[in-house]
N, C-alpha and C positions, 0 to 999 in steps of 0.2 A: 518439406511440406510448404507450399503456399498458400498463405493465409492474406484472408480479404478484409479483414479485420482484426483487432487485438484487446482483450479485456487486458490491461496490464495490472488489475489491481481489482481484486475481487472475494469473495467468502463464501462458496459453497462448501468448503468445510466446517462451517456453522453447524449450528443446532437449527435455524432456521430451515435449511435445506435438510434435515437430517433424511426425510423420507421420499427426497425424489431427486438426490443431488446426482446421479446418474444422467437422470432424463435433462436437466436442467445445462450438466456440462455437452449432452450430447445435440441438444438444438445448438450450443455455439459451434462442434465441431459440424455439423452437417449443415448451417449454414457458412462453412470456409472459413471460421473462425478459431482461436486460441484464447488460451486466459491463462494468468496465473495466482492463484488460490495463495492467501497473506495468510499463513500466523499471527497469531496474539500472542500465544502463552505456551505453555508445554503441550498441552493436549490439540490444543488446535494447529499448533503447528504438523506434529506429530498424524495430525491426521490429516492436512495438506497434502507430506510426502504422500501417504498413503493413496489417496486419490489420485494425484501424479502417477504413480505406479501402475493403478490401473487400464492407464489411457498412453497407446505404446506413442501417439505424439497430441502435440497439443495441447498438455495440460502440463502444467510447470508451477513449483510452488518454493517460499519465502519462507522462512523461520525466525522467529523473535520473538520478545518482551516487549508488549505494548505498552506505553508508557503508566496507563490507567491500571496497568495488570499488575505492578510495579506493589504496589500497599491492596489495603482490604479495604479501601471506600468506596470501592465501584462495583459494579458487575452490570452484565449488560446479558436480559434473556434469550434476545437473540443468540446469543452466543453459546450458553451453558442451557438452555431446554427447558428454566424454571424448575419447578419441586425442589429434591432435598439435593441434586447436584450443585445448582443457583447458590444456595443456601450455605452448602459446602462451604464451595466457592470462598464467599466472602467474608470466611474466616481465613484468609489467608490471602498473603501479599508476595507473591512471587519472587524470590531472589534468583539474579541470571547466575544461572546452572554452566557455566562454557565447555563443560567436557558433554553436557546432555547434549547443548543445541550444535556443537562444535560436529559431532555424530551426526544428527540429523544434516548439517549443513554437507556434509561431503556425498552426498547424495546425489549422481550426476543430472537428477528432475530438481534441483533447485537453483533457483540462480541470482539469487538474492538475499540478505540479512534483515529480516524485521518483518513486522511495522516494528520501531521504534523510536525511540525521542523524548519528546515531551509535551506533556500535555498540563495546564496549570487551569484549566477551566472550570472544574468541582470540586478542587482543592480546596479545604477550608480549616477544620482544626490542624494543630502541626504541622503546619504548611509549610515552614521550613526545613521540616525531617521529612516529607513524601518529597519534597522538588529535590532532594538531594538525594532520594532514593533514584527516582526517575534519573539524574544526571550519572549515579553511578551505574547502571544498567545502559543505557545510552552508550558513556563509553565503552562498556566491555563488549558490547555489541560491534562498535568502532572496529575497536582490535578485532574482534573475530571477521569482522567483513574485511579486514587489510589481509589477515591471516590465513584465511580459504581465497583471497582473489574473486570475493564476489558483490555486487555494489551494496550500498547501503536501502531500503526501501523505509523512509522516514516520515514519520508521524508527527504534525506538531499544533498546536491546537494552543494560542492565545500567550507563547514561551517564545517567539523568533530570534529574540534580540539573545538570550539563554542560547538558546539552540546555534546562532552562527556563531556567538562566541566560544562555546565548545569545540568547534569544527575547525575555527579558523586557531587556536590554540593547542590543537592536536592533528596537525597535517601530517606527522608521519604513521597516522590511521587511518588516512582517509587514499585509496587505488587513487593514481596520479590518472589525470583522461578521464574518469570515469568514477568518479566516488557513489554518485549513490543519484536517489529521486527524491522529489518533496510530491509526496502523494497529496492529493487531494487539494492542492494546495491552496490557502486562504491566508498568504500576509499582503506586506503592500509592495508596491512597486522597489520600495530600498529594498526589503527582503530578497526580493527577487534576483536584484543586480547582483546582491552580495552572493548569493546563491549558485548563479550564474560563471561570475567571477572565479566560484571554487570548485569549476567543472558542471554542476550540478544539474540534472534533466528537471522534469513538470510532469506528473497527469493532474489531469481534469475530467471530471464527473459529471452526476446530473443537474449540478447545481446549476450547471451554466447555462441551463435551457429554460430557466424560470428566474436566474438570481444577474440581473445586469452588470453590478461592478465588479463582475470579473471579465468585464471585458477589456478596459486598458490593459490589463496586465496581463491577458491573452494576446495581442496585439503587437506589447514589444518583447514576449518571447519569443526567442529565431524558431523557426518547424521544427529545424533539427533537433531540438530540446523539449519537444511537446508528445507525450503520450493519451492515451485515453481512457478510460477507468469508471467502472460502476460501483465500487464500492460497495457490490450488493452482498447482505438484503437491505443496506441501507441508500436513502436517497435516489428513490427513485426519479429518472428523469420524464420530462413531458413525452407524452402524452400518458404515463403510466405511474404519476403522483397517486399518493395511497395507497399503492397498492406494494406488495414484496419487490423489490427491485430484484433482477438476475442478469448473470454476464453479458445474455444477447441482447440487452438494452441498450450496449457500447455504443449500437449502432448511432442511434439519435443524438448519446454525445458528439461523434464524430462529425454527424450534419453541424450540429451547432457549432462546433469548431469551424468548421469552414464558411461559416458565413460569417464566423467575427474574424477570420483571417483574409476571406475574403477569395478564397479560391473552392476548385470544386468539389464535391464530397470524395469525388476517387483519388484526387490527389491528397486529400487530407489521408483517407484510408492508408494508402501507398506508403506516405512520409511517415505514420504512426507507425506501421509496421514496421519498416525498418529503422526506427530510432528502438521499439522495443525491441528489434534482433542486436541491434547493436550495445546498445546499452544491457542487457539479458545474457549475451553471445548467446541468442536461441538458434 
């Protein structure tokens, strides 16, 4: 299939989309588009595949432990539907399962490990038993993406300096060429290098259509390393702020990409798509 575009990084397997996630994956493929649907946790992973499944191309999905899914401080109702599931939920702190997701992962519609990583951002009581929970789910997540031969797809939210220190301390878990992405990504310019350094690709979202300072650090990644991403239902980008963000919004990221890179929207499309065939093997 040729695809004109590429969500690499997206959530119709949410609760958000629960009632129209159909209609929602089918405006990306019928405008020449693809996506691939991230896991959080067991259930949303779990039903990523699922979605995959239904869509015989075009729809490809991730499984993991999100970093925040890791303890019972968070929950996000996007994702769990609010009432007594939410509620469930946050009695409970995920520990990584690796024969669950180990299963899930051998799934020839997946082709990725996570979102996982770390996130140190609403951490607050115990802070030193959740970051260590987050680091030990991280790694087994590691091992499982050297283990299937599939990249890592990484979460890291406010932990960089944590996060490449892990990475760069365990390189025999990390696929040589090809270790893994920093979705969404917000460190700084050293982040990046280091990043870079250890193989490492980039998407970007809709932040970049409203949020300026990512444009240096858009700028001295090579193309070859840059993908494109919604993130949805969250972050939507311009012109569709407040409202549910969804995959076919990739579009606008990709414009913005190309004019902080400085070339045309179809070469940006062109170079995104195949950085996520390649880094994907889609």
């Amino acid at each position: 299939m040729n695809y004109e575009f590429f969500d690499a990084h997206t959530h119709a397997n949410l609760a958000a989309f629960r009632e129209d996630y159909r209609e929602v994956v089918q405006k990306v493929l019928d405008a020449g588009g693809g996506l691939i649907n991230v896991g959080t946790q067991r259930d949303t992973s779990r039903r990523a595949v699922e979605i995959a499944r239904e869509f015989p191309e075009g729809v490809y999905a991730t499984i993991g432990l999100h970093p925040v899914h890791t303890s019972a401080s968070f929950h996000d109702e996007e994702e769990l539907g609010g009432g007594e599931a939410a509620r469930a939920f946050t009695s409970r702190g995920e520990i990584f399962d690796s024969g669950y997701y180990k299963k899930l992962a051998l799934d020839p519609k997946v082709v990725g490990i996570g979102e996982c990583g770390l996130d140190y951002y609403r951490i607050g009581n115990n802070e030193s038993e959740i970051r260590e929970r987050q680091r030990t789910a991280f790694l087994e997540q590691m091992k499982l993406s050297f283990e299937v031969k599939k990249p890592l797809m990484i979460h890291c939210r406010d932990a960089f300096d944590d996060l490449i220190t892990i990475l760069i301390s365990n390189p025999d878990f990390l696929i040589p060429g090809n270790p893994g992405v920093a979705h969404f990504f917000a460190g700084t310019k050293e982040n990046a290098e280091r990043l870079l350094e250890l193989g490492f690709s980039f998407t970007f979202g809709g932040v970049v259509t409203f949020v300026r300072s990512y444009d240096e650090v858009i700028r001295m990644i090579p193309m070859e390393r840059i993908m494109s991403e919604t993130d949805a239902p969250y972050v939507a980008p311009v012109p569709y702020r407040g409202k549910r963000n969804e995959p076919l919004y990739v579009q606008e990221v990709i414009k913005k990409l190309a004019e902080i890179k400085g070339v045309s929207e179809e070469e940006m499309r062109r170079i995104t798509v195949e950085n996520v065939r390649r880094v994907f093997k889609i």
